[in-house]
N, CA, C and O of each residue as an XYZ file, in Angstrom:
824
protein
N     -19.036    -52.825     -7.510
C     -18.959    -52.284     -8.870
C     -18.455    -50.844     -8.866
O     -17.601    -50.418     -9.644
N     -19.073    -50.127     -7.905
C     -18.937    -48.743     -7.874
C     -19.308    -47.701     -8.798
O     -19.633    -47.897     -9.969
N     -19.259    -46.849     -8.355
C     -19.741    -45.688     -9.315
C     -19.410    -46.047    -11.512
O     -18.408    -46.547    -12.021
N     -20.702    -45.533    -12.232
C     -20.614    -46.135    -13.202
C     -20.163    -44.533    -13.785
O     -20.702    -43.503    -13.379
N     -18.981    -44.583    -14.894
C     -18.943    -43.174    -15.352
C     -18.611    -43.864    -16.990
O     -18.003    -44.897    -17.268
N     -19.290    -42.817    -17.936
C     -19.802    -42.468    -19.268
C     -18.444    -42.258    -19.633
O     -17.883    -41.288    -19.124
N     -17.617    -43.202    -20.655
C     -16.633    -42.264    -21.420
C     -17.377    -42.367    -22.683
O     -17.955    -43.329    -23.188
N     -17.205    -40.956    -23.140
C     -17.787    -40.089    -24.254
C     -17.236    -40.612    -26.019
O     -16.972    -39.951    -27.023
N     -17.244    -42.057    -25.738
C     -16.853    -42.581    -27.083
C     -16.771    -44.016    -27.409
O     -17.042    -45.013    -26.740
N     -16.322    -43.863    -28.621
C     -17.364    -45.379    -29.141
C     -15.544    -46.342    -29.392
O     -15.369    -47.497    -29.782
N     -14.729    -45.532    -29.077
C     -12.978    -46.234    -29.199
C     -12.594    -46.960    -28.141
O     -12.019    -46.625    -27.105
N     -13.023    -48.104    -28.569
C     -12.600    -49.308    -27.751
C     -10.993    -48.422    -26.691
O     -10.944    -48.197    -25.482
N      -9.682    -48.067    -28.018
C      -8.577    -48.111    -27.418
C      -8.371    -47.061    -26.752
O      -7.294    -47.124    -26.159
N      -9.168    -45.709    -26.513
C      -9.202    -44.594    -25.710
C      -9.862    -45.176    -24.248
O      -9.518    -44.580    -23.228
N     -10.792    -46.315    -24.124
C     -11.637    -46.702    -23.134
C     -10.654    -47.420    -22.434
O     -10.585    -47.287    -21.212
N      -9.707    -48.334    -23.176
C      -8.233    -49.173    -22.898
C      -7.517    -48.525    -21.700
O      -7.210    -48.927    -20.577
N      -7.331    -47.069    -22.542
C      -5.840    -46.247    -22.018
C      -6.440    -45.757    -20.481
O      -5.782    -46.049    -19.483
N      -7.786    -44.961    -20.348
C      -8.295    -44.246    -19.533
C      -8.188    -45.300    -18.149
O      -7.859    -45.052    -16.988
N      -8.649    -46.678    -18.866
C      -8.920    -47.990    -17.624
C      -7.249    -47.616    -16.915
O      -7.076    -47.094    -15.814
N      -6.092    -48.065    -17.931
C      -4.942    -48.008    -17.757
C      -4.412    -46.807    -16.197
O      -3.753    -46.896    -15.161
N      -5.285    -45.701    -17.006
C      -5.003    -44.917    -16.144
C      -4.959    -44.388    -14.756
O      -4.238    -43.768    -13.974
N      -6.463    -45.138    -14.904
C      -7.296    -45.088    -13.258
C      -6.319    -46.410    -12.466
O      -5.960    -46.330    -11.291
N      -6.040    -47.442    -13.257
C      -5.231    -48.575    -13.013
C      -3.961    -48.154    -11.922
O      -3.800    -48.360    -10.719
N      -3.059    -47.383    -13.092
C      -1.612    -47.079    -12.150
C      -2.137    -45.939    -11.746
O      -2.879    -46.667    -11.087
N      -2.506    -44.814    -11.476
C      -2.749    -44.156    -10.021
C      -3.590    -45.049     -8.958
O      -3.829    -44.554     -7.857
N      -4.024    -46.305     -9.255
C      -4.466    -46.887     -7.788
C      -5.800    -46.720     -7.687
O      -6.335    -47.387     -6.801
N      -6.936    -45.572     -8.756
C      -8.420    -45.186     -8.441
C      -9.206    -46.829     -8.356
O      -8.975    -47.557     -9.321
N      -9.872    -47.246     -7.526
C     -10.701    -48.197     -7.328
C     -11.937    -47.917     -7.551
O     -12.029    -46.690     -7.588
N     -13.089    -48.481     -7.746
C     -14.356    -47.867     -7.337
C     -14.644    -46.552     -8.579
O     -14.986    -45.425     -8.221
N     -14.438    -46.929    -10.074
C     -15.344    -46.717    -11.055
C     -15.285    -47.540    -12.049
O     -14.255    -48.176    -12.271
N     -16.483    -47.666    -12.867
C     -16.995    -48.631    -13.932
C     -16.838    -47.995    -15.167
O     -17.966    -47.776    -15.607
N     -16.127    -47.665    -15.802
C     -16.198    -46.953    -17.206
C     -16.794    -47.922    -18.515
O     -16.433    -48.992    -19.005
N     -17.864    -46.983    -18.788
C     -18.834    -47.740    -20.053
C     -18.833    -46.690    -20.811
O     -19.185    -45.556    -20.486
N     -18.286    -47.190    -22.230
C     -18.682    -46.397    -23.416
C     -19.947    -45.949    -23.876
O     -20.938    -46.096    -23.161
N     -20.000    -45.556    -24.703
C     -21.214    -44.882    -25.166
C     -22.084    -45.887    -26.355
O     -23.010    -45.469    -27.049
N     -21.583    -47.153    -26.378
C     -22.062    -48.267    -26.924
C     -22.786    -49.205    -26.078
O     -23.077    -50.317    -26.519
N     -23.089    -48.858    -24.938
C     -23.729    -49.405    -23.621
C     -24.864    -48.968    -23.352
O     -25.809    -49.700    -23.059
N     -24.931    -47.378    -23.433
C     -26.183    -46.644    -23.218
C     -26.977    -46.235    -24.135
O     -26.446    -45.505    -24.972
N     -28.023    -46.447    -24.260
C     -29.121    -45.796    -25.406
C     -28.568    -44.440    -26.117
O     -28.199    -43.439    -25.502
N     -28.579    -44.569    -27.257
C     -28.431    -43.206    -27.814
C     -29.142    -42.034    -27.371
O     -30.213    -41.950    -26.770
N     -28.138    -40.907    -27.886
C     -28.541    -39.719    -27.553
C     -28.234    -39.000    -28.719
O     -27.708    -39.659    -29.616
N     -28.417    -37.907    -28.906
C     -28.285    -36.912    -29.529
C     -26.741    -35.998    -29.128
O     -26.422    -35.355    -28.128
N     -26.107    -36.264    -30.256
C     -24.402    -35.823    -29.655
C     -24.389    -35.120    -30.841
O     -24.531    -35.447    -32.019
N     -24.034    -33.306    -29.838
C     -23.691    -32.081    -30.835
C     -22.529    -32.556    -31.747
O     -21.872    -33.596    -31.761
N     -22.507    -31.527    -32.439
C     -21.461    -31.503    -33.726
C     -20.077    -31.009    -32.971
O     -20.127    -30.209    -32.037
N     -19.323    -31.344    -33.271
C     -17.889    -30.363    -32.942
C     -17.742    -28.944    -33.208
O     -16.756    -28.629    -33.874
N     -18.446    -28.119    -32.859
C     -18.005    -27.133    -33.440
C     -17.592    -25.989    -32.778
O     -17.718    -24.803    -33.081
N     -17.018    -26.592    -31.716
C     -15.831    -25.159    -31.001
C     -15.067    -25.010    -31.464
O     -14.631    -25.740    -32.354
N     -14.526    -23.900    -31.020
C     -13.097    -23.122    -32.311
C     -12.041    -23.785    -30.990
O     -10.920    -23.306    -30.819
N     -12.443    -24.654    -30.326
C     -10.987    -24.923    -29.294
C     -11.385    -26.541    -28.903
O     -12.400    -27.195    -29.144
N     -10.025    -26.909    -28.137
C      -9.962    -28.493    -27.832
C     -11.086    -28.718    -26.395
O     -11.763    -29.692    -26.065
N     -10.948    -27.639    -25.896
C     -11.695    -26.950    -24.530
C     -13.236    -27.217    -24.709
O     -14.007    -27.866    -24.003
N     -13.412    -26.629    -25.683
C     -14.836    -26.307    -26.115
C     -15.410    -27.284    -26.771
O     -16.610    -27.405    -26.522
N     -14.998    -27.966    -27.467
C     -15.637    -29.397    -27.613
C     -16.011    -30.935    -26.374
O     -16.969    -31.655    -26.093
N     -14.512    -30.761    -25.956
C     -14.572    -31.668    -24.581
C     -15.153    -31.487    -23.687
O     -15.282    -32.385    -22.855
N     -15.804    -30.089    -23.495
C     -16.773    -29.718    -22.481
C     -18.223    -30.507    -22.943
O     -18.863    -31.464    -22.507
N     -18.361    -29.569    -24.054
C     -19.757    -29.652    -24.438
C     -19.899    -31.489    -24.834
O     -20.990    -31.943    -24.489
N     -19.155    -32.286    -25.343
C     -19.525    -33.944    -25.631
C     -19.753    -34.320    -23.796
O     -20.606    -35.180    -23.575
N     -19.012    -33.692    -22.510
C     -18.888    -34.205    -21.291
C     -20.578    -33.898    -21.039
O     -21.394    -34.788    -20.799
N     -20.883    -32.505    -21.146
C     -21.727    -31.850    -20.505
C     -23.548    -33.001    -21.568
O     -24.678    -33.131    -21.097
N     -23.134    -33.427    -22.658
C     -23.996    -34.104    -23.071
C     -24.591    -35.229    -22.643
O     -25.791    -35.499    -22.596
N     -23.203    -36.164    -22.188
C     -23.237    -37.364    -22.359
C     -23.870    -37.361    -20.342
O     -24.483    -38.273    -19.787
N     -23.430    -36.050    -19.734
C     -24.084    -36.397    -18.567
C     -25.429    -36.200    -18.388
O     -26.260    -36.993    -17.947
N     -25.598    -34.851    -18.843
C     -27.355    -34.669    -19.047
C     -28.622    -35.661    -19.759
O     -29.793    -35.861    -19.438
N     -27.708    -36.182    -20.934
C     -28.530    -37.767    -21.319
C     -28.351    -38.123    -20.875
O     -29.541    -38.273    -20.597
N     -27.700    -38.905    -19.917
C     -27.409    -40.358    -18.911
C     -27.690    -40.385    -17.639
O     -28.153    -41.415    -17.149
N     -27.415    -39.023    -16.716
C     -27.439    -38.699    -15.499
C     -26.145    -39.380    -15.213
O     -25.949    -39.707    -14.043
N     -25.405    -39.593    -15.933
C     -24.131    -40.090    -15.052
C     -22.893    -39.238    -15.061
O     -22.875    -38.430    -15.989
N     -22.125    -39.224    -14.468
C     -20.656    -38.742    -14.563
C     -20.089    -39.203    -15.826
O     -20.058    -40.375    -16.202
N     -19.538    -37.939    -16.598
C     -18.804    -38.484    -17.999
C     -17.787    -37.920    -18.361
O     -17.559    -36.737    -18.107
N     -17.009    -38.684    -19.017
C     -15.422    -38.304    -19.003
C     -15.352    -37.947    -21.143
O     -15.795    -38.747    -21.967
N     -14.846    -36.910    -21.410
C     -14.783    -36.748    -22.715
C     -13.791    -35.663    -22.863
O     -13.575    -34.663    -22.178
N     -12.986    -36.344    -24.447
C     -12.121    -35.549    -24.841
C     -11.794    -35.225    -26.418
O     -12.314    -35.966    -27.252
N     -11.129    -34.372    -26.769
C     -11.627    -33.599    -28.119
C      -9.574    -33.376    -28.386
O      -9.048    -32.450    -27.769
N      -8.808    -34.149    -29.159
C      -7.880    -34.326    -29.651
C      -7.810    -33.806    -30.973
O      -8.626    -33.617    -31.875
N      -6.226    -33.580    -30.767
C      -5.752    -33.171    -32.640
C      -4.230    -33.077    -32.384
O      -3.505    -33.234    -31.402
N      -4.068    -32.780    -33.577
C      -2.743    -32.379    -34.110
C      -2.007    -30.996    -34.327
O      -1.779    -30.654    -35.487
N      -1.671    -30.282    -33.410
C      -1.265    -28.841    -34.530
C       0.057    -28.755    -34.620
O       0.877    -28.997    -33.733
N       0.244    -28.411    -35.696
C       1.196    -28.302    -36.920
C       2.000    -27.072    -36.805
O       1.078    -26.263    -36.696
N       3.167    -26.311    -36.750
C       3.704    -25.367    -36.325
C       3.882    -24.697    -37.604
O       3.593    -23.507    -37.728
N       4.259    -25.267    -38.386
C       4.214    -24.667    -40.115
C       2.755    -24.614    -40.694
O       2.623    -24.065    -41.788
N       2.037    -24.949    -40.290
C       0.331    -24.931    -40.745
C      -0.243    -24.004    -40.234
O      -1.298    -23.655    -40.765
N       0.213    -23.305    -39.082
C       0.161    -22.358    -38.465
C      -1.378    -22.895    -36.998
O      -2.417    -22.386    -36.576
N      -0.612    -24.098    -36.766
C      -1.834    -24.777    -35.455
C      -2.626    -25.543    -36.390
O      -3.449    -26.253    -35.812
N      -2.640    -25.629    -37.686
C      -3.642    -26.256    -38.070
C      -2.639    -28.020    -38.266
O      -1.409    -27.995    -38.231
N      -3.517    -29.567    -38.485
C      -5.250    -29.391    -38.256
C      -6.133    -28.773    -37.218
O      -7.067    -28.029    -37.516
N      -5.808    -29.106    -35.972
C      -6.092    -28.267    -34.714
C      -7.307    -29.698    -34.804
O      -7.201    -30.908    -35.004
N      -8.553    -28.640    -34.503
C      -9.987    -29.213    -33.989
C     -10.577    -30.012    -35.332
O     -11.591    -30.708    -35.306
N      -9.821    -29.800    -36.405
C     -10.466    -30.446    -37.609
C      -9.708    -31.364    -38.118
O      -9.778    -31.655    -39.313
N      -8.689    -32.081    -37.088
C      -7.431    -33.000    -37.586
C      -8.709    -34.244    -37.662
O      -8.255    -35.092    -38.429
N      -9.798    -34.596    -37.291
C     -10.065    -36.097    -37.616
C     -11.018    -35.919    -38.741
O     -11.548    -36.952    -39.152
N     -11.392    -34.589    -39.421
C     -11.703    -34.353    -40.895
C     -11.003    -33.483    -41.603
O     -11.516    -32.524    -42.179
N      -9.791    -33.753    -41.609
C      -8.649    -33.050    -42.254
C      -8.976    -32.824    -44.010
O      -9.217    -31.790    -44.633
N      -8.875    -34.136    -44.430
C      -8.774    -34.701    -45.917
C     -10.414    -34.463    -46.165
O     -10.843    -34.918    -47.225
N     -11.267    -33.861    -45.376
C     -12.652    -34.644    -45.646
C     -13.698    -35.103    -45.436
O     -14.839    -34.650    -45.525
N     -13.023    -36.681    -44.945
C     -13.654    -37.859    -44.496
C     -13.462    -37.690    -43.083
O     -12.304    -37.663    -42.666
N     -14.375    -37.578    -42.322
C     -13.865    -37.689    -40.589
C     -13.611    -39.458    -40.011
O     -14.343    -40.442    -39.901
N     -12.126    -39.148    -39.743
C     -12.448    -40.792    -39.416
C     -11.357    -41.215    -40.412
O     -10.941    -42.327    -40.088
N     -10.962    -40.908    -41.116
C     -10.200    -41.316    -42.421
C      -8.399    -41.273    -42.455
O      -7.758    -40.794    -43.390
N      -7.878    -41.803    -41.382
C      -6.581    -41.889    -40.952
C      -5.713    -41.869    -41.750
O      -4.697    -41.231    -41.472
N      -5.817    -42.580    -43.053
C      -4.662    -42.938    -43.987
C      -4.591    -41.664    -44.713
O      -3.487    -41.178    -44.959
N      -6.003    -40.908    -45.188
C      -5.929    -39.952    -45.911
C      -5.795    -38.632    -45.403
O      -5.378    -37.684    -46.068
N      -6.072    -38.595    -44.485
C      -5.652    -37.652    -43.786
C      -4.378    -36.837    -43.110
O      -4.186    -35.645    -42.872
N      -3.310    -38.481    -42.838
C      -2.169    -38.780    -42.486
C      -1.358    -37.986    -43.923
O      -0.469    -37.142    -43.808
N      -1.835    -38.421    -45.051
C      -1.250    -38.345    -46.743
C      -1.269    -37.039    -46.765
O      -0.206    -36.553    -47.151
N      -2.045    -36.334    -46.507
C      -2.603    -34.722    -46.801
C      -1.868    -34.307    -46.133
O      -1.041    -33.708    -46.821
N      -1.530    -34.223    -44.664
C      -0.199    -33.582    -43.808
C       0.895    -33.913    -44.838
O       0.964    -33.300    -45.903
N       1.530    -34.643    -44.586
C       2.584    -35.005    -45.337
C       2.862    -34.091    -46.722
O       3.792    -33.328    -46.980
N       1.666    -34.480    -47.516
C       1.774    -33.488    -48.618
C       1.786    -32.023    -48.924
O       2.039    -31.236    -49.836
N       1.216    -32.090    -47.183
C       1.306    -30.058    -47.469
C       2.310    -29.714    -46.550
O       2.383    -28.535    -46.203
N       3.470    -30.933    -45.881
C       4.392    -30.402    -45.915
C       5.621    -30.756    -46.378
O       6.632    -30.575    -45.700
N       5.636    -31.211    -47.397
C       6.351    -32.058    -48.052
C       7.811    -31.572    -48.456
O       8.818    -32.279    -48.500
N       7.675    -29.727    -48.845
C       8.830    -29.224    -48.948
C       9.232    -28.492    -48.144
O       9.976    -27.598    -48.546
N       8.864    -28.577    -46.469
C       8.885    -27.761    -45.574
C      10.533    -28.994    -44.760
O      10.750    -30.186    -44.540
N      11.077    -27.969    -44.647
C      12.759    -28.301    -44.217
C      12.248    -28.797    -42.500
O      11.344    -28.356    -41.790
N      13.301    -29.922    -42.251
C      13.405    -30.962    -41.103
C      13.298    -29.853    -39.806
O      12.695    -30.213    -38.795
N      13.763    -28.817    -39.858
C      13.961    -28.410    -38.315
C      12.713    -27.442    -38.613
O      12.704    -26.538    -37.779
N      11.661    -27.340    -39.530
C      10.646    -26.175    -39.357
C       9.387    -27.263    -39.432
O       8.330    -27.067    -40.032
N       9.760    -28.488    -38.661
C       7.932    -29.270    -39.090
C       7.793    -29.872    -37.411
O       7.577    -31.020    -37.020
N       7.968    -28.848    -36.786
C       7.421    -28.709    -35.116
C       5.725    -29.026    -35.023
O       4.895    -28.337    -35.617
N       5.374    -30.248    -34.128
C       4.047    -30.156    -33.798
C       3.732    -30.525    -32.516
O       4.555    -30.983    -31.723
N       2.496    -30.330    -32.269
C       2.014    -30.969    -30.919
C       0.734    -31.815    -30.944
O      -0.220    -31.310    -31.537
N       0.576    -32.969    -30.417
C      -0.779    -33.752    -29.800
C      -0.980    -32.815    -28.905
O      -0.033    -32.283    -28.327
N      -2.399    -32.452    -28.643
C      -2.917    -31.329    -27.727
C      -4.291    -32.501    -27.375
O      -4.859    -33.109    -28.282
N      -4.521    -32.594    -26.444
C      -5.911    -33.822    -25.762
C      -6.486    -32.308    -24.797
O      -5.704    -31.608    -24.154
N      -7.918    -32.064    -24.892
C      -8.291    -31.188    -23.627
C      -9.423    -32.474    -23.397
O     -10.026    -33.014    -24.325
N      -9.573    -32.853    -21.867
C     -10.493    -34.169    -21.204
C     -11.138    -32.875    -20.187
O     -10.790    -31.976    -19.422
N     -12.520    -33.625    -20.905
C     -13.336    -33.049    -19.483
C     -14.125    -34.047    -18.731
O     -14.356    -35.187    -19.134
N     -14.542    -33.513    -17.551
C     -15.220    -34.359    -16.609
C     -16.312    -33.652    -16.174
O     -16.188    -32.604    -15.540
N     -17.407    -34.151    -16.470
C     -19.008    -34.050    -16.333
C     -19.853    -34.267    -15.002
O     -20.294    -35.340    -15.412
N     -20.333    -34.167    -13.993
C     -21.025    -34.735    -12.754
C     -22.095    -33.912    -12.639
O     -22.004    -32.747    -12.250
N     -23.122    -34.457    -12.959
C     -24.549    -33.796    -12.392
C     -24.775    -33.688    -11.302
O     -24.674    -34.716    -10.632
N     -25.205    -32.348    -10.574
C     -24.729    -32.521     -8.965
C     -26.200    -31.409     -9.309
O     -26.039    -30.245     -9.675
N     -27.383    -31.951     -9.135
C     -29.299    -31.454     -9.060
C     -28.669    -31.075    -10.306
O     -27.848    -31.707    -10.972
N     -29.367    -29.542    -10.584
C     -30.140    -29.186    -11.629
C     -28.731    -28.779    -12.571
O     -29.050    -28.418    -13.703
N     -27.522    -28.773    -12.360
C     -26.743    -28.212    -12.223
C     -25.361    -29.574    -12.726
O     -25.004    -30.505    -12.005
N     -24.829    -29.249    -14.169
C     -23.571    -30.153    -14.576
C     -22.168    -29.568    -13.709
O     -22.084    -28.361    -13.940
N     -21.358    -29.900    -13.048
C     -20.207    -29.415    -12.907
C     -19.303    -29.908    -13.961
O     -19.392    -31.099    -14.261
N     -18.291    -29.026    -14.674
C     -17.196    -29.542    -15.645
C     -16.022    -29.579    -15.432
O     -15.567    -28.548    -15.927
N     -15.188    -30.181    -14.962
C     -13.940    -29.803    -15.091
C     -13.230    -29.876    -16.323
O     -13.790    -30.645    -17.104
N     -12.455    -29.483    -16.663
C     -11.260    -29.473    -18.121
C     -10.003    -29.279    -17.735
O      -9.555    -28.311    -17.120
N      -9.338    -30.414    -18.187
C      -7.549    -30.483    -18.391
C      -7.102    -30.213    -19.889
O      -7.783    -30.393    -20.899
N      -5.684    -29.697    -19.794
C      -5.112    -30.005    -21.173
C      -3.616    -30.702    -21.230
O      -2.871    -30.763    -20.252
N      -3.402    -31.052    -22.125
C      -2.169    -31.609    -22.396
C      -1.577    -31.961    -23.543
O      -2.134    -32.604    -24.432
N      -0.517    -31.586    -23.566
C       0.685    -31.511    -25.016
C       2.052    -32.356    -24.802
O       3.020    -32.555    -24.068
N       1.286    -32.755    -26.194
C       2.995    -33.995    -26.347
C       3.628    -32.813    -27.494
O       2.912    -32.368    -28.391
N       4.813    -32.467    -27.342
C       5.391    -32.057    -28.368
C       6.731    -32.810    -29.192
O       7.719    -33.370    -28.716
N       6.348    -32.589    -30.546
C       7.560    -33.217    -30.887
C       7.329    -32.797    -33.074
O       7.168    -31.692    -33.592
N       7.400    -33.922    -33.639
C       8.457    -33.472    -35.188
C       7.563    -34.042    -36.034
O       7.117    -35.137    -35.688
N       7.101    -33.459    -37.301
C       6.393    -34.777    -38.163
C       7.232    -35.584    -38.973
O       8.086    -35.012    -39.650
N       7.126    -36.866    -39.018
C       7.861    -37.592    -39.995
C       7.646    -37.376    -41.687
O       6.663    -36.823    -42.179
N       9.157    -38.119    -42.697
C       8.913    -37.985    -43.764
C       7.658    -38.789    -44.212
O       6.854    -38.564    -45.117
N       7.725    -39.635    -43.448
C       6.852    -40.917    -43.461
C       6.014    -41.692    -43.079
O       6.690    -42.606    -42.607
N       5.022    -41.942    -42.965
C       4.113    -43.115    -41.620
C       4.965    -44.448    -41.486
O       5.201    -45.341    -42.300
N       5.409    -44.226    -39.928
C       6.424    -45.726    -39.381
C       5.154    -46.063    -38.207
O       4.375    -45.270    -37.676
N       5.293    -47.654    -38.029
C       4.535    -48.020    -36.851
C       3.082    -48.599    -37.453
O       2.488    -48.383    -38.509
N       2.780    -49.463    -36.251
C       1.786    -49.737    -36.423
C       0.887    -50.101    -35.574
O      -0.092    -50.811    -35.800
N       1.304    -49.470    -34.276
C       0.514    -49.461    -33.505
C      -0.623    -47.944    -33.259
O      -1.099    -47.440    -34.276
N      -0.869    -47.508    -32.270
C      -1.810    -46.296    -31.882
C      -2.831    -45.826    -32.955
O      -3.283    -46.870    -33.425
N      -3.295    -44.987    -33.444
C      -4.072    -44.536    -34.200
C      -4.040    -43.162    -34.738
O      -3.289    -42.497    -34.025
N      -4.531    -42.469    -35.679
C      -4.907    -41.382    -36.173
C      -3.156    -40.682    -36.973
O      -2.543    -41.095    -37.957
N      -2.878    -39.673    -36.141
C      -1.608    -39.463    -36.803
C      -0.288    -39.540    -35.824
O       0.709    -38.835    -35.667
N      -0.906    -41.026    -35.118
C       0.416    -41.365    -34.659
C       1.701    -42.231    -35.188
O       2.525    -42.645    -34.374
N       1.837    -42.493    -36.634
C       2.564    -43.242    -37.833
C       3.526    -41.651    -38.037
O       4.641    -41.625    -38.559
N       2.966    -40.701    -37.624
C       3.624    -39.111    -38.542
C       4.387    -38.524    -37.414
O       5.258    -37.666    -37.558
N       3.971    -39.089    -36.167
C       4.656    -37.765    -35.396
C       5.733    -38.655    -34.315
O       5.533    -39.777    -33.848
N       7.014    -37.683    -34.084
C       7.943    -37.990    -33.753
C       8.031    -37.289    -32.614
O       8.090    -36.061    -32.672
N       8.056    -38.005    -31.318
C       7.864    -37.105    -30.279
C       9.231    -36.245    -29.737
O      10.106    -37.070    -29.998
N       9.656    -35.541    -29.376
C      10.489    -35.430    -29.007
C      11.955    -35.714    -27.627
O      12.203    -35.417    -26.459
N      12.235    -36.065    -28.167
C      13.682    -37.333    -27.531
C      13.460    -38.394    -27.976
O      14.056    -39.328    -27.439
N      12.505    -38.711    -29.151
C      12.906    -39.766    -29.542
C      13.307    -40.099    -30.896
O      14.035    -39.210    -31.337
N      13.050    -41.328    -31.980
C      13.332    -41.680    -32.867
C      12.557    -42.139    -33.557
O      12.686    -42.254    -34.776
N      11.579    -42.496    -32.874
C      10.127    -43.792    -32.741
C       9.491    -42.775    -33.660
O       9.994    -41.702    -33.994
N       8.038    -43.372    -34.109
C       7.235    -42.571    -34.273
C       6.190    -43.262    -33.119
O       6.087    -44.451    -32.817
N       5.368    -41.948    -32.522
C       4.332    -42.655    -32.003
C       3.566    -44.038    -32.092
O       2.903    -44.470    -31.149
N       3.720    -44.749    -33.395
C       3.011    -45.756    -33.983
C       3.776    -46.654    -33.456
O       3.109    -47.667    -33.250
N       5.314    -46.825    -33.004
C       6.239    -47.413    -33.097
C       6.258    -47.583    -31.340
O       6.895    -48.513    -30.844
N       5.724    -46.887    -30.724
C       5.853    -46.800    -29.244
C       5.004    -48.213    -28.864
O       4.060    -48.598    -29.553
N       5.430    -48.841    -27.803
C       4.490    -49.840    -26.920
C       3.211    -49.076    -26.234
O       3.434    -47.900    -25.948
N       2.218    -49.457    -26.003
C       1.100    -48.699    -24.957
C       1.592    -48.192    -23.862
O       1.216    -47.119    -23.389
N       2.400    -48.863    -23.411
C       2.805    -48.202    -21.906
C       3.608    -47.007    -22.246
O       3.345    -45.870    -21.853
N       4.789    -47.398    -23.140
C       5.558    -45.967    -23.193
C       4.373    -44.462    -23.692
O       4.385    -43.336    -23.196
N       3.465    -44.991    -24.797
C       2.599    -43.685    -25.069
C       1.772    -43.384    -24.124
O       1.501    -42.198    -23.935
N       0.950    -44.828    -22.991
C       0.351    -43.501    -22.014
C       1.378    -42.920    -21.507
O       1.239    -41.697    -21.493
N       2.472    -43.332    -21.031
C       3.689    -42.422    -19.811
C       3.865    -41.242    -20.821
O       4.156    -40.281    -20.108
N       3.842    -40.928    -21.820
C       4.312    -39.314    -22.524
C       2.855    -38.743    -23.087
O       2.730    -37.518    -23.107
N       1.810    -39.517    -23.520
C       0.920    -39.308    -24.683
C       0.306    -37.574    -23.995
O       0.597    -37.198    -22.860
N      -0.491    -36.802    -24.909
C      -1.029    -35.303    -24.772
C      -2.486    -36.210    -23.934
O      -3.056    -35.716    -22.961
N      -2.764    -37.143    -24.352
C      -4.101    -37.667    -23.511
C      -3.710    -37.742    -22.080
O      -4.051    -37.010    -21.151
N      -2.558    -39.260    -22.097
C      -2.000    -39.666    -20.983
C      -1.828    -38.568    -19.929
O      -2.027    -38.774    -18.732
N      -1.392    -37.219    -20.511
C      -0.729    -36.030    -19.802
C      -2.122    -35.140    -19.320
O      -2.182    -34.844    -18.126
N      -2.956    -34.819    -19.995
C      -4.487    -34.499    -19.953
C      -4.849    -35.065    -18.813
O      -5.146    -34.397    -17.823
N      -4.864    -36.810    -18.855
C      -5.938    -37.348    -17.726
C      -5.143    -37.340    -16.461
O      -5.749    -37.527    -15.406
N      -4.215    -37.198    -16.453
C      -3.205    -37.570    -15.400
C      -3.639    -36.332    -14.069
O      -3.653    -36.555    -12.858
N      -3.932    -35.151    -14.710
C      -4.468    -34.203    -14.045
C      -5.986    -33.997    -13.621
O      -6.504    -33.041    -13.044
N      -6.492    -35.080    -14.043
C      -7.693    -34.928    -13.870
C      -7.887    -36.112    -12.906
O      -9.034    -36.326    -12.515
N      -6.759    -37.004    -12.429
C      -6.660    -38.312    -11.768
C      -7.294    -37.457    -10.340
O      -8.046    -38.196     -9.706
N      -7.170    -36.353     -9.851
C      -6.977    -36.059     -8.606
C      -8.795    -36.277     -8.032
O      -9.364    -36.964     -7.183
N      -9.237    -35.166     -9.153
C     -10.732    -35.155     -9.333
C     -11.657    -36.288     -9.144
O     -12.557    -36.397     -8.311
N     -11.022    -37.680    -10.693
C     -11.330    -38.790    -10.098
C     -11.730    -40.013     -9.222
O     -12.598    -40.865     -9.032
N     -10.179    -39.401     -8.700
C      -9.950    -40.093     -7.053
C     -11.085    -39.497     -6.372
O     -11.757    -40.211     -5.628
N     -11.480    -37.849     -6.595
C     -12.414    -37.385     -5.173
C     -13.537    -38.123     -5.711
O     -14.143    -38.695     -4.804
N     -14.178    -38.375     -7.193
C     -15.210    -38.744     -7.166
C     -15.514    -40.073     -6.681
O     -16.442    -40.214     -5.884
N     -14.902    -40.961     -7.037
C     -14.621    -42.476     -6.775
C     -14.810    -42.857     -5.005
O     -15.352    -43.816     -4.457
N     -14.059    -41.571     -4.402
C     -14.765    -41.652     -3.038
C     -15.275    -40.996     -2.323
O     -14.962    -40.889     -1.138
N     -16.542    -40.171     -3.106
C     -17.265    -39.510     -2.474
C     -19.002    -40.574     -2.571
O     -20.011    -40.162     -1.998
């Protein structure tokens, strides 16, 4: 079975990609279980002013409740004409946290008269990694940026959140429009965990 490690969420398709991941670098020898497996806990609020600071603190939770190794990450959107924003508050943009369509609508609308070559953004993923080693959490933190364009429009229908809006750059697609494989090979997550594969690997065989 091997070592059992905590990913820090209840998204089936983030639990998908991460498997994916450990998959093509070759990591053998870990069990990734969501947080729908283990007894509840008490999970802080988001409220770091950074992608850093959230992904730490959900890692540093989910290990101290569990005693296990946990993998967690704290995503968004920033907007180059919004000035970085949504940032840390892209999955309660409109509001509603969680609320994709309306949220997706609200970008759009606040940039609605903002000209094609000034609507620059980035997917920004910071993943951390949690290991209780005695009294004592170790954390590591990666980051990673997809950059690319927002659309006039939501195209696609695959991925989630405000991947219907954003147009990565070199392409045409919108994220929504990408196959799984092409978005882990570019995604700000994909690019995040990829650096944290090394860590992985040491844990998997230590």
């Amino acid at each position: 079975m091997g070592a059992r490690v905590l990913v820090a969420s209840r998204n089936a398709k983030k639990l998908r990609e991460l498997q994916r991941v450990l998959d093509s670098a070759g990591i053998a020898g870990i069990e990734l279980v969501g947080l729908d497996t283990v007894p509840p806990y008490p999970e802080a609020p988001e409220t770091g002013a950074t992608f850093e600071e959230n992904a730490a603190a959900k890692a540093r939770d989910g290990a101290v409740a569990t005693g296990m190794a946990c993998i967690a990450d704290d995503s968004g959107l920033e907007i180059d004409a919004l000035r970085g924003m949504p940032g840390v508050l892209s999955a309660r943009w409109s509001g509603t946290h969680g609320d994709d369509g309306a949220n997706t609508a609200l970008v759009l609308a606040q940039l609605g008269d903002v000209p094609d070559d000034r609507r620059g953004a980035a997917f920004v993923s910071a993943c951390a990694f949690a290991v209780p080693d005695g009294d004592t959490i170790d954390v590591t933190v990666v980051r990673g940026e997809w950059r690319g364009a927002i659309a006039r429009a939501p195209r696609g229908a695959n991925g989630f959140g405000y991947d219907p809006i954003f147009v990565p750059e070199g392409e045409e697609r919108t994220a929504a429009e990408l196959s799984a494989e092409e978005k882990d090979a570019a995604s700000h997550r994909g690019r995040a965990l990829a650096q944290l594969v090394p860590t992985l690997a040491a844990f998997a065989g230590s």
